[in-house]
N, C-alpha and C positions, 0 to 999 in steps of 0.2 A: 559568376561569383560564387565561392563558398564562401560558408560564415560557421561557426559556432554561436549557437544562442548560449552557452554557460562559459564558464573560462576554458581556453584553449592550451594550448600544448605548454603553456606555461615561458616561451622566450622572452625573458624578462631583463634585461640586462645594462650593466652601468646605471646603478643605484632608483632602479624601477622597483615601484613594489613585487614581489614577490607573493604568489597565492598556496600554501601548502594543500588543498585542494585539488591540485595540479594531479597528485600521486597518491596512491595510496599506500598508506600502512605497511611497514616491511612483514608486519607477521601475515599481510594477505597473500605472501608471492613468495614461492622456494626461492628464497634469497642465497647464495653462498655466507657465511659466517665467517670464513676468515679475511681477513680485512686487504691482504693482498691481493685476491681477488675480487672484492668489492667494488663499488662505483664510486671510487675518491679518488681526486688529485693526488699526488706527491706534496701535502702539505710542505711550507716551509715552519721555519718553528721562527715566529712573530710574538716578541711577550706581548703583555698591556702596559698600557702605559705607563708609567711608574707613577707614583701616587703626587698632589703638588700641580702636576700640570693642566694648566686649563683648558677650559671646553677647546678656544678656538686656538688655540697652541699647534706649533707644527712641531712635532719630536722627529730627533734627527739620530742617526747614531751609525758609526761605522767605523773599519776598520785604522780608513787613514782619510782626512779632510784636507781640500787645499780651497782655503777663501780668496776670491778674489776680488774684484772692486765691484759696484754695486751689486754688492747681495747675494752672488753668483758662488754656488759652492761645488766642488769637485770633490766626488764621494768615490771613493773604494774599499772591498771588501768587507764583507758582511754586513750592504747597508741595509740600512730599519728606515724608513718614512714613515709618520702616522697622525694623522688627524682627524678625531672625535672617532668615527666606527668605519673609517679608511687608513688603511694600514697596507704595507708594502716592503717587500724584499729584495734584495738584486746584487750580484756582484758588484756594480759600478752604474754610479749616477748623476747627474747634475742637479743642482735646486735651485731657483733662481725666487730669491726672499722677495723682491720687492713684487712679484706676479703669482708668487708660487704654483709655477711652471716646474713641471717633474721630467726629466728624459732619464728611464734607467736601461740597462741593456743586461743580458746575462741570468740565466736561471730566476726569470722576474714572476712573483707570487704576488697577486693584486687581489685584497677583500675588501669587498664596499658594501654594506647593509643587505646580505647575504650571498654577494656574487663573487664568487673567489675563479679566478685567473691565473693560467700559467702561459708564460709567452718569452719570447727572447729581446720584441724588444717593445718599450711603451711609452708613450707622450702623455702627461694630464695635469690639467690646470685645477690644484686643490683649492681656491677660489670659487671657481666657476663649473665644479664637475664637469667639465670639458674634456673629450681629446681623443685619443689615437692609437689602437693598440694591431699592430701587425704579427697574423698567424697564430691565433690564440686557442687555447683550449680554456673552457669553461665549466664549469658546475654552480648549482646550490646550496648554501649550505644548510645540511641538515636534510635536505631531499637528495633526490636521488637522477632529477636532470641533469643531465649534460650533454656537450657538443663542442664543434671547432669553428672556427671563422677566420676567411682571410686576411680579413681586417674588420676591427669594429670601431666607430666612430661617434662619439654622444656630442652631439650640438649645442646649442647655447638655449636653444627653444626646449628643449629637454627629450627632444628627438634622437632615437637610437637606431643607427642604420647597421647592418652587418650586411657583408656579402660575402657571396658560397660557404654560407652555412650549414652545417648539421647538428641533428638534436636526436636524443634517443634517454630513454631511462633504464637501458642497458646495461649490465656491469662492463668496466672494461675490459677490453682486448673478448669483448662477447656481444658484436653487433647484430643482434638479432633480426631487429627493425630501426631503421633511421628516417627519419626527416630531411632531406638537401632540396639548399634553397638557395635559387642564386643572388634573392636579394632578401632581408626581411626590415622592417621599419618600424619602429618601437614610439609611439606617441605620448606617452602618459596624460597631455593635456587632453586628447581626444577620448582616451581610455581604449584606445586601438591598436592592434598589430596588423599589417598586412606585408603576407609573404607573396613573393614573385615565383613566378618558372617552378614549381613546389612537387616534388615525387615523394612518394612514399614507396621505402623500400627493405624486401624482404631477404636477411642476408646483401646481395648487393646486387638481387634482381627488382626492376623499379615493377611496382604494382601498379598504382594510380597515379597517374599525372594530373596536375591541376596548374594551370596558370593564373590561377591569381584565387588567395584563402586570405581570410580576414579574421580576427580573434580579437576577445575582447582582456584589458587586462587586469579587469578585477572579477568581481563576484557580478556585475552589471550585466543586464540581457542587451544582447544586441540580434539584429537583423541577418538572416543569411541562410544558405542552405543547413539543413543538419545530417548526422550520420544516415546514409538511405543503409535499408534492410531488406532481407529478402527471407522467402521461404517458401517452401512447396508442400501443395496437396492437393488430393483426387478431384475437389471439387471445381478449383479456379486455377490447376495448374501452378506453374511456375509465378510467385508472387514478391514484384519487386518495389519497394515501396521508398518515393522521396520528398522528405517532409521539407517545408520553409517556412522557417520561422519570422514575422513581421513585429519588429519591435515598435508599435506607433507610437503610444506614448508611454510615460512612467505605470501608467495606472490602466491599461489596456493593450491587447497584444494578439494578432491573427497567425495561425498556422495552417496551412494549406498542404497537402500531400498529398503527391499522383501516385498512384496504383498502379502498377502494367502488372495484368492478370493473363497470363497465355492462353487460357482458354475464353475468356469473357472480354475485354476489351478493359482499355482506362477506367481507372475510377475516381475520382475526386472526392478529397475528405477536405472538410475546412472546420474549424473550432477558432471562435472568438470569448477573449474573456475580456472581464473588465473590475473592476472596484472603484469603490469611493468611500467614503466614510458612511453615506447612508443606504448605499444599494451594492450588489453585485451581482454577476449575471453571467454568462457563458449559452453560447449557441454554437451545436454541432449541425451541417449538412453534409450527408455523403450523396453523392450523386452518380450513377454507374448509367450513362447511354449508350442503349440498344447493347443489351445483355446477349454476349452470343448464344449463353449457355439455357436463354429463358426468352426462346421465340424473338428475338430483338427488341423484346422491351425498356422502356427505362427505368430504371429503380434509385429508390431512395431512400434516407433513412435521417430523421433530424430531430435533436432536441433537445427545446430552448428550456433552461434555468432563469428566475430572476428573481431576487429579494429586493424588498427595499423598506427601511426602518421611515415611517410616517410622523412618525413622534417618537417620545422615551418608552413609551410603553405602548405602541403599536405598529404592525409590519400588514406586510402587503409581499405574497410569491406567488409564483408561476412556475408551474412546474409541466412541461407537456413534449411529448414522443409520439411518435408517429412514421409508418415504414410505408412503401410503396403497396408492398403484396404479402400474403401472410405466408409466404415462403422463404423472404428476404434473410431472416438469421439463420435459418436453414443452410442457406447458400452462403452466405458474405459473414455469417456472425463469427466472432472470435472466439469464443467460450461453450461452453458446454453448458453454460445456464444459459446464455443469449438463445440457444436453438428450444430451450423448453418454454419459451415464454409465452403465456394463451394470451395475454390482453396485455396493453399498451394504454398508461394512466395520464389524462391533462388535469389538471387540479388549480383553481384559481382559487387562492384561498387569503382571509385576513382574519388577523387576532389582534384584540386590543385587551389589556391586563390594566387592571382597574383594584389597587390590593389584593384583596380577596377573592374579586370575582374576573373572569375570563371570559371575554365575547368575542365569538367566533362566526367565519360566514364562507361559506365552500361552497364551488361551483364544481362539478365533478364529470367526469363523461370517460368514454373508452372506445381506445380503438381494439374490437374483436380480433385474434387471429385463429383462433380454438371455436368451432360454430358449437362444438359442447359447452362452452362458457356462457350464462347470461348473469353477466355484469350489467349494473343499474346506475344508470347516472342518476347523479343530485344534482336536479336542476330548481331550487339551492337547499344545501342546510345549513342553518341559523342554529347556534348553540350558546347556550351561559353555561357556566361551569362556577360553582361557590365552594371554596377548600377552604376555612377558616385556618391558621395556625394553632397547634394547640400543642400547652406545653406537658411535658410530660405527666402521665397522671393523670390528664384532661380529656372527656370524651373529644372524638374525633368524629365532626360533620364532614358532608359530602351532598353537593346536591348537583343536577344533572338537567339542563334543558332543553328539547331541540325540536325543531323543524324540520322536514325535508319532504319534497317532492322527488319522486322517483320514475326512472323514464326508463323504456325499453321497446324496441320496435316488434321483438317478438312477443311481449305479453305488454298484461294491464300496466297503466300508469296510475299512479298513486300517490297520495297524501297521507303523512304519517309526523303526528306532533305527539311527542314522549316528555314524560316529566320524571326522575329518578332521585330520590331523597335515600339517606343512609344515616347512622348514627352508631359509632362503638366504642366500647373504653375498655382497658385494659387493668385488671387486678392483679397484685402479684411483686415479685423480687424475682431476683436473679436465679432461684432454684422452682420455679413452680409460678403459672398466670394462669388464668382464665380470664379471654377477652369476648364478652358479650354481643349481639349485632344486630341490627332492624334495619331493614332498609324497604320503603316503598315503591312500587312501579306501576305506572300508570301510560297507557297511550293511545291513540286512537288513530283510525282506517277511516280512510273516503278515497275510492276507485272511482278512476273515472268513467269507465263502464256501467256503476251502478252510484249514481252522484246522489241520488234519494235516500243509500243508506250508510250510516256512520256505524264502524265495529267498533268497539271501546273494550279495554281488559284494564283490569286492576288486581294488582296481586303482591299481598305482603312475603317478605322474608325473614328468618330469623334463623341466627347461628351461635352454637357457643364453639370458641374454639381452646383448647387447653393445652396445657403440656408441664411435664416433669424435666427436671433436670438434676442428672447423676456424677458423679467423677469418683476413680481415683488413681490413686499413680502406681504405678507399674512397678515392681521389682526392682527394675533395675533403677530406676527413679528418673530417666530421660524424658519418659514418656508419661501422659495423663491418656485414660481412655473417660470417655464420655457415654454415659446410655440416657436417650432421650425419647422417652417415651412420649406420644400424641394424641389427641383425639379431637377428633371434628365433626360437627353435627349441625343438620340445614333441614328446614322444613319449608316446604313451597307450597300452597295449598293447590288442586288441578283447575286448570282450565280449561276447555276446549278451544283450542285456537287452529284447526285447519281453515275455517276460513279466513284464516290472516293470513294475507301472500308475505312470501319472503323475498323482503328486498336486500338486506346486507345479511344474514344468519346460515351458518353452517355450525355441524357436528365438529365438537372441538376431540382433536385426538387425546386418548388416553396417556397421562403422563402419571409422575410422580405429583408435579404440584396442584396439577387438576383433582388430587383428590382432595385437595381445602378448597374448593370453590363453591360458588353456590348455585352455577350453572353451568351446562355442559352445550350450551349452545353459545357463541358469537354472536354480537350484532343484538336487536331488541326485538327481532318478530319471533321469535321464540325464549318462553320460558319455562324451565325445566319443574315437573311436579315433582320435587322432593321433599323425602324421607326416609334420609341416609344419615348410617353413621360411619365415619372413616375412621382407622385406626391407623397406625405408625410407630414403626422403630429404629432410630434411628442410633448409630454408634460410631464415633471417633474416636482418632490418637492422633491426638499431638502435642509436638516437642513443650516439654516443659520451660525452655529457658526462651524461646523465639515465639510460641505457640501457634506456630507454621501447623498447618494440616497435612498429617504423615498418611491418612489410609478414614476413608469413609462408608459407611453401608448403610442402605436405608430398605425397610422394605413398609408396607402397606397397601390397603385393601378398603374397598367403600360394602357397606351392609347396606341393602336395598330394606328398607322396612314396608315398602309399600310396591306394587307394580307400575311401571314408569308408562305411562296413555300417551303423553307428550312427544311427537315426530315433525321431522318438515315437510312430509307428504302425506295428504290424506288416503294415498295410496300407498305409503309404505309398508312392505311385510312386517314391517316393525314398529306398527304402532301401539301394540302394547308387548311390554320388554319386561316377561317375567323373568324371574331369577332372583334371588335373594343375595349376591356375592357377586361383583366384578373380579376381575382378573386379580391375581397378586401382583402389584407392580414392585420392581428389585432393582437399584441401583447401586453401585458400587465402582470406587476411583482410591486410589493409591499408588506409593510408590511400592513397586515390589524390591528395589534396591535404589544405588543412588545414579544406576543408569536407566533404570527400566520404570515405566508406569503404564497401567493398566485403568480401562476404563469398562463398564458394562453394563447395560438394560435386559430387563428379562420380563417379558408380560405370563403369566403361569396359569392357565388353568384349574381350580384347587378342586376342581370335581372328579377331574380324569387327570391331573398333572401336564396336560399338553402343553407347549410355548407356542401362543399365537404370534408371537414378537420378541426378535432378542439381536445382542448387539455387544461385539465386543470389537475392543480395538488395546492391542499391547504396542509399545511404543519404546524404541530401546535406542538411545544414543551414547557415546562413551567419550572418554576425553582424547581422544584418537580420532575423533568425527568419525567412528564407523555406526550409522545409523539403519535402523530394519523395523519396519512395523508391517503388522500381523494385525487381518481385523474380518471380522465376519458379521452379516447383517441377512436376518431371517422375517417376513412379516408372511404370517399365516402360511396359505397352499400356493401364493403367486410369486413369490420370490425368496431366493437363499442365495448367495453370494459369498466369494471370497474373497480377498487381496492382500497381496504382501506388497511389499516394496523396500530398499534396499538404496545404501549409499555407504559407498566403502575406498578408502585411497588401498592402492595396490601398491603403491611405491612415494617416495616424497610428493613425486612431479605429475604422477598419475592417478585418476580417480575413478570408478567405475560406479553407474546408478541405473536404479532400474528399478518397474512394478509391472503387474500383473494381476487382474481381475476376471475370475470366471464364475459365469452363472451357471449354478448347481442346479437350478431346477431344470433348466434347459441342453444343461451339456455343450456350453459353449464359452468363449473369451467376449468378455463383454470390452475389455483395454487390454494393450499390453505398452510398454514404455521402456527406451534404452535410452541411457545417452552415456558418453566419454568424456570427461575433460582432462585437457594438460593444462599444467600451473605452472609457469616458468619463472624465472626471475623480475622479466620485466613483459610478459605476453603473457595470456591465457586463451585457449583452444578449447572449444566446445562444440558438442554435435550430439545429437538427440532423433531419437525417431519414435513415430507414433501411431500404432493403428488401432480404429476405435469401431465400434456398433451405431451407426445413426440410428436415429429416431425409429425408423419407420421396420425397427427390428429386425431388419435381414441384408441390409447391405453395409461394406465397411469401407471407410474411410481413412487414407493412410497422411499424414505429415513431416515432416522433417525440420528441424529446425539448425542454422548452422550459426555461431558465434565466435567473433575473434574480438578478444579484448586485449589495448596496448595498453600499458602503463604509465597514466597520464594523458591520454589522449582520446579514451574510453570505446565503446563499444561498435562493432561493425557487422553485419547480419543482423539475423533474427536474433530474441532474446528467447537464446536456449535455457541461461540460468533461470531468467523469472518462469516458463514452461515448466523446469523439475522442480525449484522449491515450491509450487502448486501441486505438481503431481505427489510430490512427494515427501510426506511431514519430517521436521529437520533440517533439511536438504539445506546445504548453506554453499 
């Protein structure tokens, strides 16, 4: 059995609902514009009804009538039948009043709540939406399906039979691709279609045979195979993949899909989800036995999500991942972040919200795949959290409380209970503030190694933070520019804390907004000894009538007033960090027209002017979708980098994409990316290729992705579209 799980090819017919979903959008598909060769019947011209007549009225009209005894009327030329949103045309007809039984014959033009008909000859009971129509041609109205049928048949149950049907979204007399089926059966009660003996064919050679596809006829999930995909690359080969979808119930639903990997063997992927009003949840297992390509072992890869609401104002989740072997994304992972991942997070965690105050309880652990990583489970932390509301004008509290035990098999295990209090308010109007700040920190160490001694640190903070605000409007008067000037200032008094181990605390990277902070450390076993002051300038334009942001520049720099003694290793070369001046940080974003925008970071050395770090990306798209970005990324002596990339149509029906990335410090292609698509009226054709740098810096990696999408009946291969609009920004 095939199935679609979403709605299927859309044969909907003799007054079945109709899904416009079916198709898409004519401005997504080089459609022809002139209407002769378009995908429309030979309408007949059918008025409405004339005004007076009622809902359930039968209008009649035609050339010449002959009445005969019960109720029985003989219609010629130019007849009209119509009742309520069923309307019909025919040379010659009969009508029988007392069953309203229809037989017309002759250039016959049938619409019923979006199904219009052409055929020569028809039977239907406007009573009973019943009847009979022989060697018909079909469309939608207002979309763009169509097809013919030998005969089509709607029954009394509300069951629609056709046989030797065809279906396509084709223009006509331009069969691209079609659907022939020698039987298909239309249930609306079931909300089911199932076609018989079913080929899909290219031009009028048959591609896929299927004996027996099943579709659902609304927007409803149903049970069945889905479109399988394929794709190739160096590391698993030939990759051809078929999913089934398990519709079990309304509110829960398994998919399953087998993998034939030509170098590696089967794999099995299975995903369960589920909802309810007070939980939801989903659990992934892949499962790959005896890996040819990794000594015949078995691998795996799972992981389970689940929420669930406890009360109004408390939840309870799970959150946990887990792989076979710390090589598994390496080999099997789909992405280029899946391959860099060190560690693998399980989190068992509850929060309960109490107004003001928040209590929290986390259970935490990891699975290592990086031995350079040591990650620290919490085995647990217990937290309150107090944020009072405060209205404007009104100082603003903040209090912080928590517990946690800390575990790791390579070092000490630890006990770490933190208390964190804040307080600040803000002075000021719309042109000029100064916002005041105090905040306490306090916490305390017991290793289990040394259980006899407790570390304790306590340490105030205090910041003022200020700022100006300038405008004014531009010449030409479209534009308002803005100069805003800043200044931040934080005082930490020192402490020694190398014998604090660090259990959650790293070096936070130098940005723009990290210089209003008050610490340059993460996490609470380090606290920064400052006495700095930060300065800032910051300058806008924009539109004066939308006050859209046209073009922004900021730059800023932190003044060391004291030398910084505070590190996370008592062994770092840098535990004391003289220097009076960090970096200049420099950013800047704008539209440099109304195709192009520009974005860029710059870390500056102001002693010798060097860039230890900088970063530009130009981004240029037009109303022509011819898209191109330009971007370069430098940090210090170990990396510099280029990339362009590019998306251009060459013709209506043709489109050409493509990127390329080389490392300049190294002299090599770190990516490079091509792909083609055709856009036809009623198909699209796609093909993409890709060779990349793994990890392990000297060997490459090639993939290909191939896509054929029909119009209305959607996708078959790999998804080469979602591959370029990731590669490549724009890309539509």
């Amino acid at each position: 059995m095939l199935s679609s799980q979403h709605t299927g090819s859309g044969l909907l017919l003799l007054g079945l609902s109709i899904s416009p979903s079916v198709v898409s959008a004519a401005q997504d598909w080089s459609c022809p514009t002139d209407s002769a060769s378009g995908n429309k019947l030979q309408q007949q011209n059918i008025p409405r009804l004339p005004q007076g007549v009622q809902k359930e009225a039968v209008y009649i009209e035609a050339d010449q009538a002959l009445f005969k005894e019960k109720g029985l009327s003989i219609l010629e030329g130019m007849v009209i039948i119509a009742k309520d949103s069923t309307r019909l045309s025919a040379d010659q007809a009969t009508y029988e009043k007392q069953t309203q039984r229809i037989s017309a014959e002759g250039n016959v033009y049938f619409i019923s709540d979006g199904l219009e008909l052409q055929t020569q000859k028809l039977n239907f009971n406007l009573a009973t939406s019943t009847g009979e129509i022989q060697q018909a041609d079909y469309q939608f109205s207002g979309l763009d399906g169509r097809g013919s049928s030998e005969k089509i048949s709607r029954e009394a149950n509300g069951v629609a039979r056709l046989t030797d049907a065809t279906y396509t979204t084709c223009p006509l007399d331009n069969n691209t691709w079609s659907i022939r089926a020698k039987s298909i059966e239309l249930d609306q009660g079931k909300d089911e279609g199932v076609a018989r003996n079913l080929s899909l064919r290219i031009k009028d050679t048959p591609i896929l045979y299927l004996p027996y596809f099943s579709f659902p006829l609304s927007e409803k999930r149903k049970s069945g195979f889905l479109t399988p995909t394929f794709a190739t690359d160096d590391s698993s080969g030939v990759h051809i993949s078929v999913p089934y979808y398990w519709n079990m119930a309304p509110n829960y639903d398994l998919t399953v899909t087998t993998n034939f990997l030509s170098q590696r063997g089967v794999k099995l992927d299975s995903e369960f989800r589920y909802l309810s009003n007070k939980q939801s949840g989903s659990f992934e297992y892949d499962f790959l036995p005896g890996d040819d390509e990794y000594a015949d072992k078995n691998r795996y890869f799972f992981n389970l999500k689940y929420a669930r609401a406890l009360s109004e104002n408390s939840e309870l989740t799970l959150d946990a991942k887990g792989v076979s072997d710390n090589q598994y994304f390496e080999d099997l992972g789909t992405s280029l972040e899946s391959s860099s991942i060190v560690n693998l997070e399980r989190t068992l965690g509850y929060k309960n919200r109490r107004g003001d105050w928040t209590f929290s309880a986390l259970v935490q652990d990891f699975q290592v795949l990086d031995s350079t990583s040591e990650a620290y489970a919490r085995l647990p932390q217990l937290s309150v959290d107090w944020q009072p509301q405060a209205a404007a004008g009104e100082a603003v509290w903040d209090f912080n409380g928590e517990y946690a035990f800390f575990s790791n098999s390579n070092s000490s295990d630890g006990h770490r209970l933190s208390a964190e209090a804040s307080v600040k308010k803000r002075f000021g109007d719309e042109f000029a503030y100064v916002t005041p700040a105090v905040k306490l920190q306090h916490a305390s160490y017991k290793l289990d190694q040394d259980s006899d001694d407790q570390i304790n640190r306590t340490l105030p903070t205090v910041s003022v933070d200020s700022g100006l605000f300038f405008e004014r409007e531009l010449k030409d008067g479209k534009l308002i520019q803005t100069l805003e000037p800043r200044l931040y200032y934080t005082y930490t008094p020192f402490n020694d804390q190398n014998s604090i181990p660090v259990f959650d605390s790293s070096d936070r990277t130098l940005s723009y907004s990290q210089l209003f902070s008050d610490n340059r450390f993460t996490g609470k076993d380090r606290i920064e000894d400052a006495n700095r002051l930060s300065t800032s300038l910051t300058t806008r334009l924009q539109n004066r009538e939308t006050g859209r942001e046209v073009f922004r520049a900021s730059a800023g720099q932190i003044y060391h007033l004291d030398d910084r003694k505070v590190s996370l290793s008592e062994e770092s070369d840098e535990s004391i960090q003289a220097g009076t001046r960090s970096e200049l940080v420099f950013e800047a974003a704008g539209e440099l027209n109304a195709s192009t925008r520009m974005t860029t970071t710059a870390f500056v050395n102001t002693n010798d002017g060097s860039v230890s770090a900088s970063q530009l990306k130009i981004n240029y798209k037009d109303q022509k979708d011819r898209v191109l970005n330009v971007g370069y990324n430098q940090r210090k002596d170990d990396y510099e980098a280029a990339h362009i990339s590019f998306a251009t149509p060459v013709t209506e029906s043709w489109k050409l994409a493509g990127g390329y990335e080389h490392d300049l410090e190294n002299d090599r292609m770190l990516e490079s990316v091509l792909g083609i698509e055709y856009r036809g009226c009623c198909w699209k054709g796609r093909i993409a290729g890709r060779q990349y740098l793994l990890s392990d810096n000297t060997t490459y990696d090639d993939a290909i992705f191939v896509e054929l999408e029909l119009k209305g009946l959607g996708n078959f291969g790999s998804s080469a579209s979602t591959f370029l609009s990731n590669q490549i920004y724009g890309y539509e």
